[in-house]
Each structure stands twice: as structure tokens, then as C-alpha cells.
C-alpha positions as CSV (number, residue, x, y, z in Angstrom):
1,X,-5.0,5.2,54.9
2,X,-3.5,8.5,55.9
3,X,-4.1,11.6,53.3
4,X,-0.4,11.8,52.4
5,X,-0.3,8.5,51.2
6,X,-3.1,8.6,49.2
7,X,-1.8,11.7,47.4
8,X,0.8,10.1,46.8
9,X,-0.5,6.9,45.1
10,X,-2.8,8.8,43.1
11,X,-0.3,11.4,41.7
12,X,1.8,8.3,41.1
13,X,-1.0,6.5,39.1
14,X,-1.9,9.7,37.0
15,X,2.3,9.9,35.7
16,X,2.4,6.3,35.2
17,X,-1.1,6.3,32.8
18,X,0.4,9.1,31.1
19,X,3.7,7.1,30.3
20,X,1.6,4.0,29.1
21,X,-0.6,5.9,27.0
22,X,3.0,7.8,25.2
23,X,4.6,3.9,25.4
24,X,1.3,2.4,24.2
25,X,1.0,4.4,21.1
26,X,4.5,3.9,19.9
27,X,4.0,0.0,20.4
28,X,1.0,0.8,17.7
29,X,3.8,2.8,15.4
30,X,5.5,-0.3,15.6
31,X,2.7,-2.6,14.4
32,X,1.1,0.0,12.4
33,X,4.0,0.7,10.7
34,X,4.6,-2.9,10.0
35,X,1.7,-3.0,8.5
36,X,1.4,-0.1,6.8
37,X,4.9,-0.6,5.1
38,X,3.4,-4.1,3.6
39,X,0.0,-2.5,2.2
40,X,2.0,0.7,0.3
41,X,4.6,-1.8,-1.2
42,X,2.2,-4.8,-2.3
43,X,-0.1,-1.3,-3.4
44,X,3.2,0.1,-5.2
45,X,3.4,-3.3,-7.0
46,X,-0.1,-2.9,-7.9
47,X,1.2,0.9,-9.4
48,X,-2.3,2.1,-7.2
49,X,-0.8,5.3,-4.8
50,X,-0.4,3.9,-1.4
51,X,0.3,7.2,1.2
52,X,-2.6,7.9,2.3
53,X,-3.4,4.2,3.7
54,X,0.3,4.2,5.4
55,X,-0.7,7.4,7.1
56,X,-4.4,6.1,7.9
57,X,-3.2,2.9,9.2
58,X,-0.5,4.5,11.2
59,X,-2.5,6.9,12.7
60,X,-5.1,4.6,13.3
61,X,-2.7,2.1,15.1
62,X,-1.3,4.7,16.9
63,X,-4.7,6.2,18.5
64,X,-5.5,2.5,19.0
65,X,-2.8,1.5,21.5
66,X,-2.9,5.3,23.1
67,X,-6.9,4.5,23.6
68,X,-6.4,1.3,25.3
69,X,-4.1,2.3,27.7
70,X,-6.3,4.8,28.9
71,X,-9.3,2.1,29.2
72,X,-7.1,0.2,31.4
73,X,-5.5,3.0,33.7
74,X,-3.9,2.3,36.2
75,X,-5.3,1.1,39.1
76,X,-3.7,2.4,43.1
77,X,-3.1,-0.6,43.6
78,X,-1.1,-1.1,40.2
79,X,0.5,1.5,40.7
80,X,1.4,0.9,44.8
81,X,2.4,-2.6,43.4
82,X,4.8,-1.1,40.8
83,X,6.8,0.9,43.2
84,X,7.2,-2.0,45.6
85,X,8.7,-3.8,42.7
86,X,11.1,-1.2,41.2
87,X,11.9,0.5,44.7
88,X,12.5,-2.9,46.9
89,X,9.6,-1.4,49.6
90,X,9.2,-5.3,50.5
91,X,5.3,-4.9,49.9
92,X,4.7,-1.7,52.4
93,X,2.8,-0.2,49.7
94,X,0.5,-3.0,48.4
95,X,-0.2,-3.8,51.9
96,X,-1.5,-0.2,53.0
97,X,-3.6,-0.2,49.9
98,X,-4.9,-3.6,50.5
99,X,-5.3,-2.8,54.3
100,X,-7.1,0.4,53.7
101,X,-9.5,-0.9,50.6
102,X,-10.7,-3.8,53.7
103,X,-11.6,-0.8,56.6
104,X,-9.0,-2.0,58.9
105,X,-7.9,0.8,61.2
106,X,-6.6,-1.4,64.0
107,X,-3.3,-0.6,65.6
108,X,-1.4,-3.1,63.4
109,X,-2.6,-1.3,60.3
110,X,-2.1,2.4,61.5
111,X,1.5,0.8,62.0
112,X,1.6,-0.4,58.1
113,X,0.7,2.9,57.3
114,X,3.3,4.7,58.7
115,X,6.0,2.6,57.5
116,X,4.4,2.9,53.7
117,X,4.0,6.9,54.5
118,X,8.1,6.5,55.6
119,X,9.0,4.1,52.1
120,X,7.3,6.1,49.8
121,X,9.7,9.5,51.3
122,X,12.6,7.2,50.9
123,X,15.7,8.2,48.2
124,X,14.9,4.9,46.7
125,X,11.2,5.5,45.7
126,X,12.1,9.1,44.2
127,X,14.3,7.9,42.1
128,X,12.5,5.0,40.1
129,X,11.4,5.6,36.7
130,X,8.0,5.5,35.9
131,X,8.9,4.5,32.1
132,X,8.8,0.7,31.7
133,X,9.9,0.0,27.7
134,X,12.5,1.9,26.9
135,X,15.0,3.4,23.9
136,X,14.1,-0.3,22.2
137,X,10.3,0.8,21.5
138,X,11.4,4.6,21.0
139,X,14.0,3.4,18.2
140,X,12.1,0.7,16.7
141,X,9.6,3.0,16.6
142,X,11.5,5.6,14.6
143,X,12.8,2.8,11.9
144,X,9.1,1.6,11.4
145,X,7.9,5.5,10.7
146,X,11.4,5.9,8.6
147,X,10.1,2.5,6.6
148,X,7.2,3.8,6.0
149,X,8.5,7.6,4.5
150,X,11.1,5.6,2.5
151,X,7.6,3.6,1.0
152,X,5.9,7.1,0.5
153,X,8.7,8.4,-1.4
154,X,8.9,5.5,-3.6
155,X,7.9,6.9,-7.4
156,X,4.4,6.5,-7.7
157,X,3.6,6.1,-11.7
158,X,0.4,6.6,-13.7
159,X,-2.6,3.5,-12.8
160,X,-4.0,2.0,-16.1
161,X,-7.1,4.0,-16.0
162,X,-4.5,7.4,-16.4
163,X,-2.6,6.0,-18.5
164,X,-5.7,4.9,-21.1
165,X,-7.0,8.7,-20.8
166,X,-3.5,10.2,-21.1
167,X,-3.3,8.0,-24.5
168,X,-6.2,8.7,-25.6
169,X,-5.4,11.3,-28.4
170,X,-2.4,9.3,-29.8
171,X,-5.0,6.4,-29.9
172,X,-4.3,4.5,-33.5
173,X,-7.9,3.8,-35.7
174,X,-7.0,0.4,-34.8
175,X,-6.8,0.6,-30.9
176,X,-9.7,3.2,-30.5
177,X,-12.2,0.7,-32.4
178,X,-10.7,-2.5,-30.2
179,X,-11.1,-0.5,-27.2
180,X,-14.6,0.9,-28.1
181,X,-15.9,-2.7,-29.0
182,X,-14.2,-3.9,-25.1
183,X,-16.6,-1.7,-23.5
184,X,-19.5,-2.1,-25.5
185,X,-19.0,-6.2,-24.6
186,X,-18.9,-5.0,-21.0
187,X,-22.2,-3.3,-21.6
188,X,-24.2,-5.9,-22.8
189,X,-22.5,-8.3,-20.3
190,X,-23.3,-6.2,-17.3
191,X,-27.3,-4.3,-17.1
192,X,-26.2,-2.1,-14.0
193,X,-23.3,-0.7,-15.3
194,X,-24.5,-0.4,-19.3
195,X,-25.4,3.0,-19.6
196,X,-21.6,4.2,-18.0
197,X,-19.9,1.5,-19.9
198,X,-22.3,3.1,-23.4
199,X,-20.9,6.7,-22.3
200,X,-17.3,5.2,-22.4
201,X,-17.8,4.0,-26.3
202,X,-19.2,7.1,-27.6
203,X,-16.0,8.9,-25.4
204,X,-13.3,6.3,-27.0
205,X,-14.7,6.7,-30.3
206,X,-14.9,10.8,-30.1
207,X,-11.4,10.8,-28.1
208,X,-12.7,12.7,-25.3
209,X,-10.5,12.1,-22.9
210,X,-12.4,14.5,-20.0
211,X,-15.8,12.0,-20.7
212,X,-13.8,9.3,-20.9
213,X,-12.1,9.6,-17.6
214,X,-15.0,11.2,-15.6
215,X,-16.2,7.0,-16.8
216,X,-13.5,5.5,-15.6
217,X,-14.1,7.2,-12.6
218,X,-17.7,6.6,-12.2
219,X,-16.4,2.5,-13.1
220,X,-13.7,2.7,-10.1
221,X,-16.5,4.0,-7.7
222,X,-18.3,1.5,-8.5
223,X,-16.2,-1.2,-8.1
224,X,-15.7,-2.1,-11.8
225,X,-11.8,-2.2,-13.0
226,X,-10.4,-1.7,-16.1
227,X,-8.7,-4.5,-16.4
228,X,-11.3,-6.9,-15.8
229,X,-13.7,-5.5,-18.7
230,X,-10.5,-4.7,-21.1
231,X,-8.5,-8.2,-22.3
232,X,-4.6,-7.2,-21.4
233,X,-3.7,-7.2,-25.4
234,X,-6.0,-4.6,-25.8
235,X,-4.7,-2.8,-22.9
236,X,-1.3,-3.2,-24.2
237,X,-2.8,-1.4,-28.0
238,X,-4.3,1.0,-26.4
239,X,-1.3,2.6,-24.0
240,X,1.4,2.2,-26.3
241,X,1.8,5.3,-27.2
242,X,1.2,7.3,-24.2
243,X,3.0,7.1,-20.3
244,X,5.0,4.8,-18.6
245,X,3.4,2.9,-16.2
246,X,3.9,-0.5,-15.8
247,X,6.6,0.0,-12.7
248,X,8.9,-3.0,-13.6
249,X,10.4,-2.9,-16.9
250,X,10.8,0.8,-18.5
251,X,12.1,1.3,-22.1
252,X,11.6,2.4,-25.6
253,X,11.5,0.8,-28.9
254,X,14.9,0.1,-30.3
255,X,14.6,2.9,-32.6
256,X,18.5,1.3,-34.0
257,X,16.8,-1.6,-35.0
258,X,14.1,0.1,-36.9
259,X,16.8,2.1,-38.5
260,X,18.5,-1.1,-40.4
261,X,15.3,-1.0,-42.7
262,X,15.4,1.0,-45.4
263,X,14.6,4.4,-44.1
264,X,14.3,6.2,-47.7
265,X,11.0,3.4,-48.0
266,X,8.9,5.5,-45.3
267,X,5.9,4.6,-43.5
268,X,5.7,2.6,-40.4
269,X,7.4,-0.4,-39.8
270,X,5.2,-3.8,-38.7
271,X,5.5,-7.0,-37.7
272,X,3.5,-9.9,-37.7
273,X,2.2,-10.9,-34.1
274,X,-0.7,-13.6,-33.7
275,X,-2.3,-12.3,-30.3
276,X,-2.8,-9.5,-33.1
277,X,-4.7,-11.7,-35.2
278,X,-6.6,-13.6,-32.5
279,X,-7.7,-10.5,-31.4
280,X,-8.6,-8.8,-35.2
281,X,-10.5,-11.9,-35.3
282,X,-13.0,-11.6,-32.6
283,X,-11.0,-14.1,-30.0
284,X,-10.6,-17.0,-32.7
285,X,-7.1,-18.4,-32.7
286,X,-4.7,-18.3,-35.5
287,X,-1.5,-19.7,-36.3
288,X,1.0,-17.7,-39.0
289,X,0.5,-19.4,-42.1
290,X,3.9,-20.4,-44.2
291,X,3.5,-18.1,-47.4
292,X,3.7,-14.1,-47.4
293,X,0.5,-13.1,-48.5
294,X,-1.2,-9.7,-47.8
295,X,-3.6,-10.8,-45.6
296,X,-0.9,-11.7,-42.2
297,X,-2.2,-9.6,-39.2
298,X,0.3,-6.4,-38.4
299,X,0.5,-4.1,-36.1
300,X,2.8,-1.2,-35.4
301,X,6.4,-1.9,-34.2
302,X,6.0,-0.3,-30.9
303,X,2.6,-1.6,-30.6
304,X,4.4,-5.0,-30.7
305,X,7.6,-4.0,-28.4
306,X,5.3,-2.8,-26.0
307,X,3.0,-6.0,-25.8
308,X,6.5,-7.7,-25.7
309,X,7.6,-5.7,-22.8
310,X,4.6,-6.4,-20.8
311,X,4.6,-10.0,-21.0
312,X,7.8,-10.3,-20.2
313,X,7.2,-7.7,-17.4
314,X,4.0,-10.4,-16.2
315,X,6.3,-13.1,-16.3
316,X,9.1,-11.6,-14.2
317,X,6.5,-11.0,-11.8
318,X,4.7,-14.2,-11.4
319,X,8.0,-16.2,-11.3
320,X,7.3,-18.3,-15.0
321,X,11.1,-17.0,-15.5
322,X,13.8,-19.1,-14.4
323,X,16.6,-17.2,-11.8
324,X,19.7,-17.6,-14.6
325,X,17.6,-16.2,-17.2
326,X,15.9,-13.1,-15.0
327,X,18.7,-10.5,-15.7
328,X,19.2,-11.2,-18.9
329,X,15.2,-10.6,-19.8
330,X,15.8,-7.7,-17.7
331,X,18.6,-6.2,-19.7
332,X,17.0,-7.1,-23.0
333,X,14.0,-4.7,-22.4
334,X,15.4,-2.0,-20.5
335,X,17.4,0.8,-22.2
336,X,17.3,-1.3,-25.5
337,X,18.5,1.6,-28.0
């Protein structure tokens, strides 16, 4: 095969593996970004921070398809095919390459030669693109990393383990000794993990909330969550009073409500709520018996709105209520005033 032509193919291989590397990695944006978008939203559902995986798994689906394309290459032979194709060169190319990769130098092939030497000069050759996928990949592209910063932005509140040290302090007597006794069942249940889960009970009960959450901490890296040693009543004691966090039904007590009691009385206002006695009762059930003694199991009024909220906030999420009554279970516990 003459030197010219040769050149040639190889300076045209070297421009097309740098255009399927650029095209391969935006295919990965594509995927990646697919993918990344349905990990930070089923993450944002799970109120656990999701940005860094969408930019991990883009990055990594990104380098991915760049990677391959450079283990494939592109072959002379690719790449003399690839102009025959786009140029119309009726197979001058592919035959030179194939000629010259069997030895043959015999008239008839110095003849090929030539003519391939001749096509590959020709207007039509210097004018095909090199690109193959086009402003689809580049714009689909765009919209998958545009999906995935809209995901990023996406208000990211307080996890459970944040919000239990952020409430801490504002911890009634009531929900620090529930809590404490939690942990210390988690302890006895669980050797490995007994003398963190012992250093979380002394922290609950002293209302340190820097011990407490260098524990939770120490629990996460370990692969113990919260609310698998803490029952979800509990839970729902214990953050009352501090942030936000549950993601799909923010609101307040109905501080109007309270107000239609006599206010002059004082003192806080409670309700009677049997998950309250189940749990004040070490897990045995209780039903609300029919006379007023002074024995009925209490608990706070926004203790009780906020286990209310949360249930209702479970069962809009698994479904349990019915599409004609979701936006009116909706309304009822958000911006209740």
C-alpha cells in the first residue's frame, strides 16, 4: 500500500477514535444520568442526601463508555470501511486495505492502489463527517445532566438520626426514658454492637447530644439504623419537638384548636392515645376503657399531632389511602392553623 494512503487511513482512524470516545461518553451521560436521577429521587424519598451518588454514578458512567471506546479503537480497516460507506468510494478503500494486509503487490493491486490514493483526494471524501450520532445524543444528553441538577437541588431535609440529636435537648422526661430503654433492648439483643448501643443510653439519659450523635454515627458505620433498633412510636416521641423531617407532610399543631380550651386553666393540653399506652406498658395492648379515671395514658398534644401526622404521612406513601380521600388527608395535616 503506497505511504500516502496509509497516512491517510491512519490519521483518519486517530479522528474517528477521538469522536467515539467524546460520543461514547455522552451515551454513558445518558444512561448514567438515567440512573442516577432514579437513585437521588428513591434516596430523596428515603430523606438520605443523594448528590454525591448522582455525581459518582455519572462520572462513573461517563468514564465507562469513554474507556470502551478506546479498547475497541478503530481498526484501518474500520475506518477505510467507514469512508467507503459515507463517501460512495464503491469499496476502493476496503479493498487496498484488504489487498495490502494479504502482500499482494501484483499489477492488479498497484492498480487498486492508485485508484484508492485518487478516492481518498476526492471532494467527496473531504467532506464526510467523521461524527456518527448526532445533536439527538448531545441534547438527550443535556436533559439527562439537567434531570439530574433539578434532583440535586431538590431540598434535602434533616435524616432521623439528625433530627433525634437536634431534639435532644427539648427531649420530654417521658421520651428521654422511652428512648434510653430502646437502646438499652438493642444492647442486650445485639453482643457486637452493646457497648455503642450502652454509650447511647448514658448520652440519652445525660442529653448529650455531641456523644449521642458521634453513636449514631459509629451505629451508621456499622451498618445498624435507627429505625430498626427504635419502634416508630418512639421515634415519633422522641422528634416531636425538634426539626422537620419527614419530607411529605409538613405542619404544626393547630395551636387554634388548643386555644378553645380554657387558656386561663394553664398547663399542657393532652389527649388520650392507646399506642401511648401500649407503649407505657412495655408493648402490651390496651384498649381505652369507658369511665374517666386518672389512670388513661396521655401524652402531650403535639406529641399526639405529630404521631398523627406520621401515620398518615406512612399511609400516603404505601398507598393504604384511597385516591378520593388523598388530598383531603393532605389538606387536613398541612398548614392546619
Amino acid at each position: 500500500m503506497p505511504d500516502e494512503i496509509l497516512k491517510y487511513l491512519r490519521r483518519t482512524s486517530r479522528r474517528m477514535l477521538l469522536r467515539r470516545v467524546v460520543e461514547s461518553a455522552g451515551v454513558g451521560v445518558i444512561v448514567g444520568g438515567l440512573i442516577a436521577s432514579g437513585l437521588q429521587l428513591a434516596m430523596w424519598m428515603a430523606g438520605r442526601p443523594g448528590r454525591a451518588v448522582g455525581i459518582i454514578v455519572l462520572g462513573v458512567a461517563m468514564l465507562a463508555g469513554a474507556i470502551v471506546s478506546l479498547i475497541k479503537g478503530v481498526s484501518l480497516t474500520r475506518a477505510a470501511r467507514y469512508m467507503d460507506s459515507r463517501a460512495s468510494l464503491d469499496e476502493r478503500l476496503t479493498t487496498a486495505v484488504e489487498l495490502a494486509g494479504a502482500g499482494d503487490v501484483s499489477p492488479a493491486a498497484k492498480c487498486v492502489y492508485s485508484q484508492a490514493a485518487h478516492a481518498a483526494k476526492s471532494t467527496d471524501a473531504t467532506k464526510v463527517s467523521l461524527w456518527i450520532r448526532g445533536r439527538v445524543t448531545a441534547a438527550t444528553a443535556m436533559l439527562s445532566l439537567l434531570l439530574c441538577g433539578a434532583l440535586m437541588m431538590l431540598p434535602q431535609g434533616p435524616d432521623i438520626d439528625q433530627q433525634i440529636v437536634n431534639s435532644l435537648d427539648r427531649m420530654s422526661p417521658e421520651a428521654i426514658k422511652a428512648l434510653a430503654a430502646e437502646f438499652a433492648r438493642a444492647a442486650q439483643s445485639s453482643a457486637q454492637d452493646a457497648p455503642v448501643l450502652v454509650r447511647g443510653v448514658r448520652a440519652i439519659k445525660q442529653k448529650d447530644s455531641r456523644v449521642l450523635a458521634a453513636v449514631l454515627e459509629e451505629l451508621r458505620r456499622r451498618g445498624v439504623k435507627l429505625v430498626r433498633i427504635v419502634r416508630p412510636e418512639v421515634l415519633a416521641i422522641a422528634t416531636a419537638g425538634g426539626a422537620e423531617g419527614d419530607g411529605s407532610v409538613t405542619t404544626q399543631p393547630a395551636d387554634s384548636a388548643v386555644g378553645r380550651w380554657d387558656h386561663h386553666a394553664g398547663g399542657a393540653v393532652h389527649v388520650w392515645d392507646p399506642l401511648y399506652d401500649k407503649l407505657n406498658s412495655g408493648g402490651s395492648s390496651s384498649t381505652k376503657p369507658t369511665g374517666a379515671g386518672n389512670d388513661l395514658p396521655t401524652v402531650g398534644y403535639a406529641d399526639a399531632w405529630t404521631l398523627a401526622r406520621l401515620r398518615a404521612a406512612r399511609a400516603l406513601r404505601s398507598g393504604d389511602v384511597g385516591h378520593e380521600y388523598r388530598r383531603m388527608v393532605r389538606e387536613f395535616f398541612s398548614d392546619r392553623r
